[in-house]
C-alpha positions as CSV (number, residue, x, y, z in Angstrom):
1,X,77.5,62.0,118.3
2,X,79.0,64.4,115.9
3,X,76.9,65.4,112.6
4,X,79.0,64.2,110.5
5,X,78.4,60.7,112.0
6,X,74.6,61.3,111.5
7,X,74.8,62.5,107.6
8,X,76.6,59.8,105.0
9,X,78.2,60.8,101.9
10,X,78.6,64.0,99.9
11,X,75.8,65.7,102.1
12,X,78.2,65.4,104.9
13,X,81.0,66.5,103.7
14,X,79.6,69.9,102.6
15,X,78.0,70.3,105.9
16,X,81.4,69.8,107.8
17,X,83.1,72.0,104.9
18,X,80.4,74.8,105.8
19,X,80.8,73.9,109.9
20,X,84.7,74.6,109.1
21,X,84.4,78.0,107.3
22,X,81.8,79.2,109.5
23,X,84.0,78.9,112.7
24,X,86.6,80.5,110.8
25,X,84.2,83.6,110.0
26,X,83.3,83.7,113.8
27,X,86.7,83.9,115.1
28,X,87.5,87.0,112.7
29,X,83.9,88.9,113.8
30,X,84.6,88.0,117.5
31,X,88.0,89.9,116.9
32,X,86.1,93.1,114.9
33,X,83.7,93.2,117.9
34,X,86.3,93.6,120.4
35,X,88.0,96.1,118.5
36,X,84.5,97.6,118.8
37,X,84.7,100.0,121.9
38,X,81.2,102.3,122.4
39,X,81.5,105.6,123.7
40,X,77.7,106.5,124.0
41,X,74.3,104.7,126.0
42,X,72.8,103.9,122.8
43,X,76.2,102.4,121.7
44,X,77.0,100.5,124.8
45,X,73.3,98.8,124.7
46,X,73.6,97.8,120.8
47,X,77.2,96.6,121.7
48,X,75.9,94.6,124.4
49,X,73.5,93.1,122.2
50,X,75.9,92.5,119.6
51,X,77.4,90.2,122.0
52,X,74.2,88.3,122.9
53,X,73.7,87.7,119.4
54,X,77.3,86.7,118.7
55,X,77.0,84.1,121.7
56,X,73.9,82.7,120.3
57,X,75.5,82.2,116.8
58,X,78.3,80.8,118.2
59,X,76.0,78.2,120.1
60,X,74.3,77.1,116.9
61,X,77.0,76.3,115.2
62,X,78.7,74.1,118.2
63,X,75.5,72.4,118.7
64,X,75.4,71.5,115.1
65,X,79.5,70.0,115.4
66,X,77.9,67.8,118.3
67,X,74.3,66.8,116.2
68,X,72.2,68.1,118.9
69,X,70.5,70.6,115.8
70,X,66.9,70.4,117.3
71,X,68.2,72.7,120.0
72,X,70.3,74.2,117.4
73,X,67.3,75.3,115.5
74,X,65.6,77.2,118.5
75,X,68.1,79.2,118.8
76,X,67.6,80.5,115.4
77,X,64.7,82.5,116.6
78,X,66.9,84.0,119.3
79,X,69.8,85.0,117.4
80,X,67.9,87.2,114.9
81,X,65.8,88.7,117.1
82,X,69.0,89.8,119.1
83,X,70.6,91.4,115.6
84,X,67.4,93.1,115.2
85,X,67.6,95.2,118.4
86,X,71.4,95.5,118.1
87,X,70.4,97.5,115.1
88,X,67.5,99.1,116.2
89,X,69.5,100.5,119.0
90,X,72.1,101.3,116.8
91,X,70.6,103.2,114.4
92,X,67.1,103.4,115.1
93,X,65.8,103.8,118.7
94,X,64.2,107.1,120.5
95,X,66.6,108.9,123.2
96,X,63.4,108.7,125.4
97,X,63.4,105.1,125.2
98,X,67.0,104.7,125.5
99,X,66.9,106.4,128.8
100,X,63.7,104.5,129.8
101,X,65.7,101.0,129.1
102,X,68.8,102.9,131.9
103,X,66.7,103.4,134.5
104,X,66.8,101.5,137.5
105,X,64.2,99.6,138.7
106,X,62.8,100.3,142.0
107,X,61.1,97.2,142.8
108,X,62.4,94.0,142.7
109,X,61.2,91.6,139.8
110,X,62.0,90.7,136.6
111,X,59.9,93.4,134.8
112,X,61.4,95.3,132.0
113,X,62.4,99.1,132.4
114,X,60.9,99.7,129.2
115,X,57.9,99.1,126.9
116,X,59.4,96.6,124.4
117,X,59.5,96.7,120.6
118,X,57.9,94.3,118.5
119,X,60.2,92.8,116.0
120,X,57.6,93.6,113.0
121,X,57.9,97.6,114.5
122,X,61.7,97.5,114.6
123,X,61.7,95.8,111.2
124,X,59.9,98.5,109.9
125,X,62.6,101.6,111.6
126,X,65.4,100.0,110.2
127,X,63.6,100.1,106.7
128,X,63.1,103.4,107.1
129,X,66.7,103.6,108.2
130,X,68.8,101.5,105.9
131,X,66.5,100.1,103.3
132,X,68.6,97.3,102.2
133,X,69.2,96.5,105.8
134,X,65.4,96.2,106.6
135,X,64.5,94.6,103.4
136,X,67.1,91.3,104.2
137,X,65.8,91.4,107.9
138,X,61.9,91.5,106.8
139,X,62.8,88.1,104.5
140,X,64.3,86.2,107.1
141,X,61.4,87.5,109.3
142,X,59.3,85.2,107.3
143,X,60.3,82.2,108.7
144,X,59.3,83.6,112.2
145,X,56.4,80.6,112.7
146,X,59.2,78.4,112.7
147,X,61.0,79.4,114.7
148,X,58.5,79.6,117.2
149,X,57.5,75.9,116.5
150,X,61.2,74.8,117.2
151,X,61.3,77.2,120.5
152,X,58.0,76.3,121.5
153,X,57.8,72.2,120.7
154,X,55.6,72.4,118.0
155,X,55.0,70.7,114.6
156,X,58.5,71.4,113.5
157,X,59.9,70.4,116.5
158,X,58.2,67.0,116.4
159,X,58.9,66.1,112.9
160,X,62.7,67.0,113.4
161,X,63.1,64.2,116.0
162,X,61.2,61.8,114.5
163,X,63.4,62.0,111.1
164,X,66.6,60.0,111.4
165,X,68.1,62.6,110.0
166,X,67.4,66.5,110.0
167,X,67.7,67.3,106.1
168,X,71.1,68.6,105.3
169,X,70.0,71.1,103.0
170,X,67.7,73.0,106.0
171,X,70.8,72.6,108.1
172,X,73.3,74.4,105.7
173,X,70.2,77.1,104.8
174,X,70.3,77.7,108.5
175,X,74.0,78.4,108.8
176,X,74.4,80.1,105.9
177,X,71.3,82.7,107.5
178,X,73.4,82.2,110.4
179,X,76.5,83.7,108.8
180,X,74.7,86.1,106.9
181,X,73.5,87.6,110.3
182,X,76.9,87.5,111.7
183,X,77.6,89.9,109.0
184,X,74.8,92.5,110.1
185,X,75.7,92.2,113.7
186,X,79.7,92.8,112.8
187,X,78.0,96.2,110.6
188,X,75.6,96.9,113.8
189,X,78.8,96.8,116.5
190,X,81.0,99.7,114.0
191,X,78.2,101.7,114.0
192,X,77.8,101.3,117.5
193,X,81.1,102.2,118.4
194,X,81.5,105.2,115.9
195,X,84.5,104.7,114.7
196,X,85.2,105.2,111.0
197,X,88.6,103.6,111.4
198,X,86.9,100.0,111.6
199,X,84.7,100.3,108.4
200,X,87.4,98.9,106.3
201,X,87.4,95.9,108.2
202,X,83.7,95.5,107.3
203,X,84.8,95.2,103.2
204,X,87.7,92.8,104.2
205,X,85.2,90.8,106.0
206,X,82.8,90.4,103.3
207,X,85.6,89.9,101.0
208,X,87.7,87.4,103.1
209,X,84.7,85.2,103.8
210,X,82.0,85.4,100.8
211,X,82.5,81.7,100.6
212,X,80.2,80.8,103.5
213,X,77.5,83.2,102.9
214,X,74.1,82.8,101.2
215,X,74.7,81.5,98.0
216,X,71.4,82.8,96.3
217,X,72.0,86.4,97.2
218,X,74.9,88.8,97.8
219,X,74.5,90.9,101.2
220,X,75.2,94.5,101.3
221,X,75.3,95.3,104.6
222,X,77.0,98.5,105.1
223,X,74.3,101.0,106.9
């Protein structure tokens, strides 16, 4: 059943109007990023995230068209972790570790080449980095627990399938994040690919599509 089936009256429409304007914001980031062409190992891995974290976007906001937002909500926890690392790598991470996270494996398994990062550590680079960057990234960290209730079938998890309906307003807060994010990760993929030829785009992105991004605060996410 779509969403808009689930939600009567005004609340419905602005959730499909939001639904509508987001998809048109993806379509134009999914165009920057494959204008987005890395050169470098650090570039090539924060691209590659970049793409992660587009596809989980992208997910959210289907899942929302069809109503299933339970699982729509786990993957909010996903999608910003990935546009963390994207710009961590990006910007932020060692050489040593970058050459760490290349090496083969010898063994088989599913262990990790490298040490991993805790998001709260990463956070804390990219303030260092691009303080306005970390500062919007440390906010949204805040709603971490969550996220992990949602991924992990807790509390919120419960009470979202007991409601008849998931309240509209959490549903528009979490696209609007959601878009928000998409923003960061279109910023995270230029610098990536270190090419100043795309940085206009970034402007005519923000400009083009202000509509569907959080309405309490402006983003500024040039780095």
């Amino acid at each position: 059943m779509a969403v808009k089936d689930q939600i009567s009256g005004d609340d419905a429409g602005r959730l499909a109007d939001l639904l509508e304007v987001s998809e048109a914001f993806d379509e134009d980031v999914s165009k920057l990023l494959s204008k987005c062409q890395p050169r470098t190992k650090r570039g090539v891995i924060a691209s590659a995230l970049c793409g992660t974290a587009f596809e989980h976007a992208a997910s959210q906001r289907l899942l929302m068209e069809v109503g299933l937002t339970g699982t729509a909500m786990a993957l909010c926890r996903l999608h910003f972790e990935a546009v963390v690392r994207a710009t961590w790598t990006a910007q932020c991470a060692h050489s040593e570790w970058l050459d760490k996270f290349t090496t083969p494996i010898e063994r088989a398994g599913h262990k990790e080449p490298a040490n991993p990062v805790s998001i709260n550590s990463m956070i804390k680079h990219i303030t260092a980095a691009v303080p306005h960057v970390g500062a919007e990234y440390a906010l949204l960290n805040q709603t971490i627990p969550a996220m992990h209730s949602f991924v992990h079938s807790g509390a919120q998890a419960v009470v979202h399938a007991l409601l008849p309906t998931y309240p509209t307003d959490k549903l528009m807060a979490v696209l609007w994040n959601r878009n928000l994010l998409q923003l960061y990760i279109s910023n995270a993929a230029i610098v990536a690919a270190e090419d100043d030829l795309l940085r206009p785009r970034m402007r005519l992105l923000q400009e083009k599509h202000a509509g569907c991004m959080p309405p309490t605060r402006k983003s500024n996410s040039h780095a």
